[in-house]
C-alpha positions as CSV (number, residue, x, y, z in Angstrom):
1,X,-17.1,6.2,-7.9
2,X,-18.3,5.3,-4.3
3,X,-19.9,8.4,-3.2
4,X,-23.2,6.7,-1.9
5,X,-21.7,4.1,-0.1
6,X,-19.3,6.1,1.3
7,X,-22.5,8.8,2.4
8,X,-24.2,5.4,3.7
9,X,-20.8,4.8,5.5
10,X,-20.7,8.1,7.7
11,X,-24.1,7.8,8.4
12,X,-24.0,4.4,9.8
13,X,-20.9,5.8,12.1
14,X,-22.7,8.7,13.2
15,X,-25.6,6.8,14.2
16,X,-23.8,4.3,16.0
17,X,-21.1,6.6,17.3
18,X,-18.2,4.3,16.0
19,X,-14.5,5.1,15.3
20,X,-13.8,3.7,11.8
21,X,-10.9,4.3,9.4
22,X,-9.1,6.5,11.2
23,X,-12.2,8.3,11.4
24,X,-13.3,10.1,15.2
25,X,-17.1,10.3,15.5
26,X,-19.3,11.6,17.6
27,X,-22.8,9.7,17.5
28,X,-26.1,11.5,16.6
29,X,-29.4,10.5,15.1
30,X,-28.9,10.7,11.3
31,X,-31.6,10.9,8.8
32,X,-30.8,9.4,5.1
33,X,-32.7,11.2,2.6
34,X,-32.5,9.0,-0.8
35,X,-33.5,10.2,-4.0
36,X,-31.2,7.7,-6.2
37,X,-31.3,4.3,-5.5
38,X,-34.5,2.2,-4.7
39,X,-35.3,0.2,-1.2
40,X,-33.9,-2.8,-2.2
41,X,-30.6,-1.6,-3.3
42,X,-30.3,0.5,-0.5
43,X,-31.5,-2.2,1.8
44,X,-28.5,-4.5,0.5
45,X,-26.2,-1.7,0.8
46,X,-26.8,-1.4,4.3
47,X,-26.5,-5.0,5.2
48,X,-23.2,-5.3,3.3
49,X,-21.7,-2.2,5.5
50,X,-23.2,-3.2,8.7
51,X,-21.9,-6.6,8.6
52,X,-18.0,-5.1,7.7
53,X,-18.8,-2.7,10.4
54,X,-20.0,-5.5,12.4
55,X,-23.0,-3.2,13.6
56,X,-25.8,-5.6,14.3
57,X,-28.6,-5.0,12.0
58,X,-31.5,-6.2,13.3
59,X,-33.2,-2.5,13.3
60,X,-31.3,0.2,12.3
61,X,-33.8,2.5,14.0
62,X,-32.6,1.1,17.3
63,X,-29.0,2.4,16.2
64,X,-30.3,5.8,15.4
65,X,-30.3,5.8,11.8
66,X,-33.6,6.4,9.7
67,X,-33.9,6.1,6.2
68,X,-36.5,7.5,4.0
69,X,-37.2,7.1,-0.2
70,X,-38.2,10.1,-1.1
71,X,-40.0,11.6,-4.0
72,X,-40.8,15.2,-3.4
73,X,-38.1,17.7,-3.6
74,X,-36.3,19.1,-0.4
75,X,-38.4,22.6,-0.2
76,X,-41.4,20.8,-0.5
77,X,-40.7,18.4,1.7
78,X,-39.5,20.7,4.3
79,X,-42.5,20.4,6.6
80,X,-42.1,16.5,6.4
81,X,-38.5,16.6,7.3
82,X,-38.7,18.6,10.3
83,X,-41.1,16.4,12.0
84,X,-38.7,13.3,11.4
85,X,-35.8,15.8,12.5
86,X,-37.4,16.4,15.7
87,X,-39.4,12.2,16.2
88,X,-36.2,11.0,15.8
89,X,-34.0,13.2,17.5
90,X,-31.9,14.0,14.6
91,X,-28.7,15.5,14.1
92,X,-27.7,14.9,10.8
93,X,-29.1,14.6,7.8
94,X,-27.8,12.7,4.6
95,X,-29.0,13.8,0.9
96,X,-28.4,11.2,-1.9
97,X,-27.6,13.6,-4.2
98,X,-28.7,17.2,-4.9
99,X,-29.6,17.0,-8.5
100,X,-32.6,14.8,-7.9
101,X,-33.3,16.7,-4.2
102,X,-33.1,20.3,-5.4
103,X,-36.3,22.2,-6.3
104,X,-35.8,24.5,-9.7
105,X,-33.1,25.2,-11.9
106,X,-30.1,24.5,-10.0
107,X,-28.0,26.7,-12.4
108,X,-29.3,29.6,-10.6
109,X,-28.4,31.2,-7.8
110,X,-31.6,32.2,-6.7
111,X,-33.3,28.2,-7.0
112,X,-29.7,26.8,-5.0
113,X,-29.8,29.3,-2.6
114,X,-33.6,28.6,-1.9
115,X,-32.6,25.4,-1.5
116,X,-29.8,25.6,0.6
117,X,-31.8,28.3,3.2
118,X,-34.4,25.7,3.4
119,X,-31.6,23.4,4.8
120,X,-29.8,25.6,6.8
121,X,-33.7,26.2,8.2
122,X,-33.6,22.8,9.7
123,X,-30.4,23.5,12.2
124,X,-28.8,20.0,11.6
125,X,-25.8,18.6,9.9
126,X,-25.7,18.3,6.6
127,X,-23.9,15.8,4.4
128,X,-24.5,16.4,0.4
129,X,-23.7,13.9,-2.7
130,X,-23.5,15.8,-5.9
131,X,-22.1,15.1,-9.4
132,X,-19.8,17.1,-11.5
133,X,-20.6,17.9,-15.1
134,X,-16.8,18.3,-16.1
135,X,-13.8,15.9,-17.1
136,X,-11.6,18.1,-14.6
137,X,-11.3,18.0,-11.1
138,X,-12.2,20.8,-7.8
139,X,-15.2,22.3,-6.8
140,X,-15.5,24.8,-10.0
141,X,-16.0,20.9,-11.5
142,X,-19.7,20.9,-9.7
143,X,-22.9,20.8,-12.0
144,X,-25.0,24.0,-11.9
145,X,-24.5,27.7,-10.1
146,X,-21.2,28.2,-8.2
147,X,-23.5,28.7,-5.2
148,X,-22.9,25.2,-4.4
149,X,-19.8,26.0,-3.8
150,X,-20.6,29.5,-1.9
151,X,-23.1,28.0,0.7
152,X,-21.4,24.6,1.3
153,X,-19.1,24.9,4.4
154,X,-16.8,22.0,3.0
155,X,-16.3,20.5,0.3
156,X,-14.6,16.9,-0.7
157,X,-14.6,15.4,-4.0
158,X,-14.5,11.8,-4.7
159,X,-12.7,10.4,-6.9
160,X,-12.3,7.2,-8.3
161,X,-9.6,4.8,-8.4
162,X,-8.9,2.6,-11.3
163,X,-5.7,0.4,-10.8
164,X,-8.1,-2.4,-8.9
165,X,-9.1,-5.1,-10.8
166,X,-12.9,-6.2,-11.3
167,X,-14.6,-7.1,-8.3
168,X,-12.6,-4.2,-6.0
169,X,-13.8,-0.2,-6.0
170,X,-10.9,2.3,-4.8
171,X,-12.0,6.3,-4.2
172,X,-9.8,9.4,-3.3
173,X,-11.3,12.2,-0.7
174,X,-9.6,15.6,-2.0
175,X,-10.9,18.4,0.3
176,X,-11.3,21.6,-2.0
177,X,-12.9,23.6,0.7
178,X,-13.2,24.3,4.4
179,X,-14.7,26.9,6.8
180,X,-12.9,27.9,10.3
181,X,-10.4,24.3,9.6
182,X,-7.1,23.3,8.1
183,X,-7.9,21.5,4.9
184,X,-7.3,17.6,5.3
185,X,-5.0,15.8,3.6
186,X,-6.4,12.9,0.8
187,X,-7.8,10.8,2.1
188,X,-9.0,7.1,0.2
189,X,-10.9,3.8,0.7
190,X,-11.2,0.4,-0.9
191,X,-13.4,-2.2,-1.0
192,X,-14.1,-6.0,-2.6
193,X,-17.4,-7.6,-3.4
194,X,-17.9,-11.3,-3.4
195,X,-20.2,-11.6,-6.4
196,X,-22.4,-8.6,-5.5
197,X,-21.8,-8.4,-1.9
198,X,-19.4,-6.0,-0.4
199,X,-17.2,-8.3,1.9
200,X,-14.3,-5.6,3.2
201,X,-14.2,-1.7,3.0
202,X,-10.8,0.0,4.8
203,X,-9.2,3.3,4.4
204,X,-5.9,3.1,2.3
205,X,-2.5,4.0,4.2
206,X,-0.7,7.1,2.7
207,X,1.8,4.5,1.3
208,X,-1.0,3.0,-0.7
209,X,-2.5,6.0,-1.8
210,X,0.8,7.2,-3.5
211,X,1.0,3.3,-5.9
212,X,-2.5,4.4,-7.5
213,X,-3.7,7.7,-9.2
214,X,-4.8,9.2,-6.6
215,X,-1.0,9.7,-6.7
216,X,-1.1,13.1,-8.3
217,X,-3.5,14.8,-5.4
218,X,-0.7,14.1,-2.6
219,X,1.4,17.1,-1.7
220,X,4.5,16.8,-2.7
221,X,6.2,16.8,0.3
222,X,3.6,14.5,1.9
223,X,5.1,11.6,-0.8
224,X,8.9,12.6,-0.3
225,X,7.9,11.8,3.4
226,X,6.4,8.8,3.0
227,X,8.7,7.3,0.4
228,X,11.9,8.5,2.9
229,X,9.7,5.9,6.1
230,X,9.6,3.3,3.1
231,X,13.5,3.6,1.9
232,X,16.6,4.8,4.4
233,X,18.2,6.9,1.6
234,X,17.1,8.4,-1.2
235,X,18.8,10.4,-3.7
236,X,17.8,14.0,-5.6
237,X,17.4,11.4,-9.0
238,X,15.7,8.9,-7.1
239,X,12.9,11.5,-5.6
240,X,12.5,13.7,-8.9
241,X,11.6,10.2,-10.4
242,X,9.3,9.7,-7.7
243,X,7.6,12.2,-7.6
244,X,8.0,12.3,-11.6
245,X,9.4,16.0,-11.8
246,X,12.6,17.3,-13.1
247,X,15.4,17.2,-10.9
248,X,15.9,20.8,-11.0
249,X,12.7,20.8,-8.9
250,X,13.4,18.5,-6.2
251,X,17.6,19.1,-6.2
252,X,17.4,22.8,-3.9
């Protein structure tokens, strides 16, 4: 669906401090904890988004960003962690994904709240890739204890896109939950590979978003609006169609 390279994407803004995608970031040291893919996938991934990004990639390290395979578990690697944390002057760290990361059962609330006090212990930002267990969608959708849910202070599910044809990725960024901030509006990216390389990742426009199935995530309003900047005039029909609803929904 896009969620590691999209992880890989924030962290390589953050580290270099660049405005991307309508995106507004404010550079710090960021540490990317991988527990999925292996060096030389990860390696390629990182080339392929530095060289959209154009963010010269002779050493990442000089850029702030420091990744790390990893093999041991967060709470055991706690120790470990806080010495890169404070070498490298880090302010955020990236962890690709929980299920893999987590120590104990993480249908618990006592092994994901271990877990999440032994991150909150090392007083940085942190950005978490999970997976759901469920056909459905929203943060109940999450695999394990609904203490994910409880200690995370947002939430944003991705979810994929599939009206692009092979060789192009599309994903949808519904934010289910937020602490002390609005919650955002969807948000979505696409991207094309040449063979296996990925040659363009950009943020879809609203008007985008809205001829895909990422469609049915939009407030309704939020697609009246945009459809009325795309067409002058619209009538009652012409919107209830639109926004595929009965008229007697849209006509008041």
């Amino acid at each position: 669906s896009g969620k590691s390279y999209y992880a890989l994407y924030l962290a390589l803004l953050a580290a270099n401090g660049k405005d991307h995608g309508g995106l507004t970031i404010e550079q710090t040291g960021t540490l990317y904890l991988d527990y999925e893919a292996n060096e030389n996938d990860a390696r390629r991934r990182r080339q392929d988004l530095c060289d959209v990004l154009e963010i010269p990639i002779d050493s990442l390290e000089d850029l702030g960003i420091y990744y790390k395979f990893m093999d041991k578990n967060l709470v055991d690697s706690a120790d470990k962690i806080r010495e890169w944390i404070d070498r490298y002057n880090i302010g955020q760290i990236v962890v690709d994904s929980v299920g893999a990361a987590f120590k104990g059962d993480v249908t618990t609330q006592e092994s994901v709240s271990r877990n999440f006090e032994v991150l909150r212990g090392l007083r940085v930002s942190a950005l978490l890739v999970d997976h759901s267990n469920k056909t459905d969608t929203g943060p109940d959708a999450l695999y394990g204890s609904v203490f994910k849910k409880n200690w995370s202070r947002n939430m944003f599910e991705v979810l994929r896109i599939d009206d692009f044809p092979i060789g192009e990725f599309g994903f949808s960024l519904v934010h289910w939950k937020a602490n002390n901030q609005p919650i955002q509006d969807v948000m979505a990216w696409h991207g094309k590979f040449d063979g296996t390389h990925l040659v363009s990742f950009e943020r879809m426009t609203e008007y985008q978003i809205q001829n895909t199935d990422a469609k049915k995530h939009l407030k309704s309003w939020d697609v009246v609006r945009v459809a009325l900047t795309r067409n002058k005039e619209l009538t009652s029909m012409e919107i209830a169609d639109y926004l595929e609803k009965p008229l007697s929904n849209v006509q008041p």
